[in-house]
Structure formats: structure tokens, C-alpha cells
N, C-alpha and C positions, 0 to 999 in steps of 0.2 A: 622426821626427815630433816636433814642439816640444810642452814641456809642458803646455802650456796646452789645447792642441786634446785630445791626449791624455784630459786632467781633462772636458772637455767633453762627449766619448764616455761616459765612464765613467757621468756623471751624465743623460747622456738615454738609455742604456740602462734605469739606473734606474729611471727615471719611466714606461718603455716597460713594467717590467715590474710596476709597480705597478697601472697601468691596467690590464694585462691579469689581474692575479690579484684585483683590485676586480671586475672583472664577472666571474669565475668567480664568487665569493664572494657578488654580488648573484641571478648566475643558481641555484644551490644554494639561497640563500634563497625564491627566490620558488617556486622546485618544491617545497620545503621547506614554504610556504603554502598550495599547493595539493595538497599530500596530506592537512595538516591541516584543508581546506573538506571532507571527504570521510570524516575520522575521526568513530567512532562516539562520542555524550559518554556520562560517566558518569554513576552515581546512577540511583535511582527516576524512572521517566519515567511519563508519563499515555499511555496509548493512545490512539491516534486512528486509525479508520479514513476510512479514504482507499478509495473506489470509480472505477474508469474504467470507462466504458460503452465498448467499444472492436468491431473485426470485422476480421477477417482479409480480408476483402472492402471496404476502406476503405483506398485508396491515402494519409491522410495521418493514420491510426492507430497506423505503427509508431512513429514518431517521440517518440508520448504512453506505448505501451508502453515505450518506453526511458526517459521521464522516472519512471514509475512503478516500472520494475527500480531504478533511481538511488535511488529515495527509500527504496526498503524496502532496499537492498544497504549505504546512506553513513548512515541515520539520521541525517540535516544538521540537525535544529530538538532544539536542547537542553532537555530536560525532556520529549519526548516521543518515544514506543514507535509509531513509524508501522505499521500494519497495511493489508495492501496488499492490493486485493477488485479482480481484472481479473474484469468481466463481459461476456462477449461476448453481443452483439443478435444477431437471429435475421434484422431487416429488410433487410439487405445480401446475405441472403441468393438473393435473385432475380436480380441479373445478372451471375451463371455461375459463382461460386465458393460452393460449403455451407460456412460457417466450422464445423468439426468439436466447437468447444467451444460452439458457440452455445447458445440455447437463449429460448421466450419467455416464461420468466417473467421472464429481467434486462429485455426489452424493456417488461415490462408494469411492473415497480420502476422503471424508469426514465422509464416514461409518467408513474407517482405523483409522484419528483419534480418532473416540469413543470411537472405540476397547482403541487405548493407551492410551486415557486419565479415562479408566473407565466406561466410558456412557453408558446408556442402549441404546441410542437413541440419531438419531441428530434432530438438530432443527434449526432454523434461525430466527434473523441473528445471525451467529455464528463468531468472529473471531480469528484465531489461529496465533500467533506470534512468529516466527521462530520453529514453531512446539511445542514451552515450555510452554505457558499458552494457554485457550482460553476463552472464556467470552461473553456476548451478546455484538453482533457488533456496537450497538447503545453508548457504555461506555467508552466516550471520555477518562476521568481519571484513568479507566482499562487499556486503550490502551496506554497512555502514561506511565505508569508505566512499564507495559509489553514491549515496546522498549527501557525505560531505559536499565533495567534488561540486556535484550538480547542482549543492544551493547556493553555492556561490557564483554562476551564471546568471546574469541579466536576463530579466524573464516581462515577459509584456503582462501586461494588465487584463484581467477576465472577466468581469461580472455576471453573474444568472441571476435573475430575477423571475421567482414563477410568476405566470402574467394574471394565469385563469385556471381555475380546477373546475372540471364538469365527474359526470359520475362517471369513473372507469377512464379518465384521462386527464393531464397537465399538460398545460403551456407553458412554455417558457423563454421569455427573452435572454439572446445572448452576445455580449460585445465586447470586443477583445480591442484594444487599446495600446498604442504606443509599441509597437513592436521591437524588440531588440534589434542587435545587427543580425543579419540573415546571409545563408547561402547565396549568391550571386546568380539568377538564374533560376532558383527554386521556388514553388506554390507552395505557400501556405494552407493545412489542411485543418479546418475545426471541427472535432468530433467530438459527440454526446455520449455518455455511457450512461446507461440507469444499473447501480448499482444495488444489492441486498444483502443485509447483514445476517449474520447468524444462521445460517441454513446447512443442513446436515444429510446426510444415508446412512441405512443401513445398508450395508455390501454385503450381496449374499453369492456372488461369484468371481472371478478374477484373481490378480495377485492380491488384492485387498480383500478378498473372501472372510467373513464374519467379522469385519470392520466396522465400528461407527467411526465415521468421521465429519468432523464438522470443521466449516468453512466462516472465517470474520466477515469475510466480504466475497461474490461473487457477483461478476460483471454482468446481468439481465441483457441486457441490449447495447450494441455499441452501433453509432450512425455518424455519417458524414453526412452535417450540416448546411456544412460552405466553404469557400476556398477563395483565395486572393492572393493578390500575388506578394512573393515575397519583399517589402518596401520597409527599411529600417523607418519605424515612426509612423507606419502607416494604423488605420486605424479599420473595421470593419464590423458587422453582426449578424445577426441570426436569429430565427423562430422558428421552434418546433414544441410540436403538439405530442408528448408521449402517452400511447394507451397503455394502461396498467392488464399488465395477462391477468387472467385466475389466479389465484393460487401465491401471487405477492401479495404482502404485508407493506401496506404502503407507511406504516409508523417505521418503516426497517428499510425504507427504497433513499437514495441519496442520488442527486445530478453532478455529473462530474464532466465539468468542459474542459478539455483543453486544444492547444494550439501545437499544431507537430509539419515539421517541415518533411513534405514527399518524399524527396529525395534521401535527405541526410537522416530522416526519422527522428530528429531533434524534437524535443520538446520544449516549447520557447516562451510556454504561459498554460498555468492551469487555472482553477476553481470549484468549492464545489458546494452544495448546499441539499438542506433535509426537504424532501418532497411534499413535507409536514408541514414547512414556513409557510407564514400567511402571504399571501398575494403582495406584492409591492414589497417584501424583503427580498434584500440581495445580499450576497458572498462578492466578495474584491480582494485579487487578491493579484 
């Protein structure tokens, strides 16, 4: 073989192998970015809760429950502690599936926001973000827009502290602090949610018929605490006694206070802490 051709070879092997270790090197990068779209940030973050009106009886709900496991699992919006309130509606309930987490008080919270947001009517999946925006629950780039937005609001200060565990029940202290500026004329409302992670069905009738579907978080109990009135700076609290039902996992139950103004449905302070913490640990947030 003459030298030339030889040199020839040598050097478009080269090049053959350059391109091929340039797109390894570009594909490693870009997987490389999108683990980091997904990594949690650091530092002090502002709470924001995040509510999805959702039903197991709603062929195109699950899709919003996955954007919702996303948001509380990847914590994507920097500077803020996303707190994740799946509340399932009771109205889907009549053609042939019982969603088992349902219940109508979220339907009747959920009629309040219409009211403030205008709506003739609710619908699902729906999700409301510290009470400011709401948007179909399904709208990844809604949602993150919408917890930018709301963690850059002045947010009052929460604390829980479980006080006392008995068998089949927690106590727990709660005080809200330092109030932002407030509606003019509006009550401040402090409510309690108990929360449980990881819970799932089999659907064996409805639009979701021979579905599993599984849920990150779903709201157990939500209560009005206590209420005061709306005073920039003011300060206030609260005890309550939660009984644990049958059937919860209380390693998978989480308290989640926050502060929502009546009128405007602002959310203006949350917090929230593992049902698991020893007596005398608290969440500040």
C-alpha cells in the first residue's frame, strides 16, 4: 500500500473518532442537565403551598397527580419549599367509581375558590397556588411560573411543634408570627391538614377503570383551627389534638399549618413537619 493512502487512513480514522467521542461527551452533558433541571436548591426557601382538586374518577387527573408528585419530589423553583395538598372532590363520585380519599369538604374549598377567582364552576384537575393563581393541574410550566411568582411574597412565620403523642392521637402546638401586609378588613384563617404519602387504588370502574394509580401525597384531614384578624405584624396560635383513623401509616402522615386570608384566599404563611418528630421538635418557616 503506497504511503500516502496509508497517512490518509490514519487521519480519517482520526476524525471518525473524534466525532464519535464529541457526541458521547455532548450526550453525558445534556443527561448531565437534565438531572440538574430536577436537583433540589439549597438555602432557606419560602413555603408555598400548592393544592390540586383531583378524583380518581377523572380520566385525565392522573397526569396532574404526576405533575404534582414532580413538584414536591424535584423542588424545581429556587428559593421555595413547595408543599403539596392533593385534595380529592367527592362530585365524580356518581358515575361508578367512590374515589376512597374523597371527601366534600375539599369540593366545598374548592367551590370558595371559584367564588374568588370568578368561576362559574369548578372542574378538575384544578391547581391553586398559595391561593394566587389556578390553572389545569396537569400544566407543568403554569405551575412553575406560579411558585416563582408566590415565593417571592412576604410570608409570616409558622411554627408546629408536636406537643404530645397518646396511642391513636397528636397534639400539636401552633403559632403564626409576624404577619405580612394583609387585606384591609379581612380574617385571617389558620388551618391544619394531616397529610399521607404514598397511597394508591386499584380502579375497578369509572373513566379510570383497571387503573392503578398512585398518589405522593393526599390531604387526610384539613381543619379550621383559629382565626384573627387580619393585622400586619400581628401575632397568634393554636392546639389541636389530631386522632389518627385506622388504616393511616403514621411513618407517612406530615402536619401541614398554614395561614390563608378568608376573603382574598391568600396564603400568607405555611409550615409543616413529620408526625414522626419527637415531642418538643418544631418546623419554622
Amino acid at each position: 500500500m503506497k504511503p500516502w493512502l496509508i497517512l490518509a487512513i490514519v487521519i480519517l480514522g482520526s476524525l471518525v473518532t473524534a466525532v464519535v467521542i464529541g457526541n458521547q461527551e455532548q450526550t453525558t452533558i445534556a443527561a448531565r442537565d437534565d438531572w440538574q433541571s430536577d436537583a433540589k436548591p439549597t438555602g432557606r426557601q419560602t413555603p408555598v403551598i400548592v393544592e390540586l382538586f383531583t378524583s380518581e374518577g377523572c380520566s385525565s387527573c392522573p397526569p396532574a397527580d404526576e405533575v404534582l408528585a414532580r413538584l414536591e419530589r424535584t423542588q424545581p423553583v429556587e428559593g421555595a419549599e413547595i408543599i403539596a395538598l392533593g385534595e380529592h372532590v367527592d362530585y365524580w363520585n356518581y358515575i361508578g367509581w367512590s374515589d376512597p380519599f374523597s371527601s366534600p369538604a375539599f369540593s366545598e374549598r374548592q367551590g370558595a375558590y371559584a367564588e374568588a377567582f370568578g368561576r362559574d364552576s369548578s372542574y378538575t384537575p384544578q391547581m391553586v397556588v398559595d391561593g394566587r393563581a389556578e390553572f389545569v393541574g396537569s400544566n407543568w410550566n403554569k405551575a412553575v411560573t406560579a411558585i416563582t411568582q408566590a415565593a417571592r411574597a412576604p410570608k409570616a412565620n409558622v411554627e408546629i411543634t408536636p406537643a404530645r403523642k397518646n396511642t391513636g392521637a397528636v397534639s400539636l402546638q401552633v403559632r403564626v408570627g409576624n404577619l405580612p401586609a394583609v387585606t384591609a378588613g379581612d380574617t385571617v384563617d389558620l388551618l391544619l391538614a394531616i397529610t399521607e404519602e404514598n397511597l394508591s387504588s386499584n380502579v375497578s370502574r369509572g373513566e379510570n377503570a383497571r387503573r392503578r394509580l398512585n398518589h405522593k401525597t393526599v390531604v387526610r384531614q384539613l381543619n379550621l383551627i383559629n382565626s384573627a384578624e387580619a393585622k400586619q405584624g400581628a401575632s397568634f396560635s393554636a392546639a389541636s389534638t389530631v386522632t389518627l383513623a385506622k388504616g393511616w401509616k403514621q411513618e407517612n402522615l406530615r402536619a401541614v399549618a398554614f395561614a390563608q386570608e378568608r376573603k382574598s384566599r391568600r396564603v400568607i404563611g405555611a409550615g409543616i413537619v413529620k408526625l414522626t418528630d419527637k415531642p418538643g421538635a418544631n418546623v419554622r418557616n
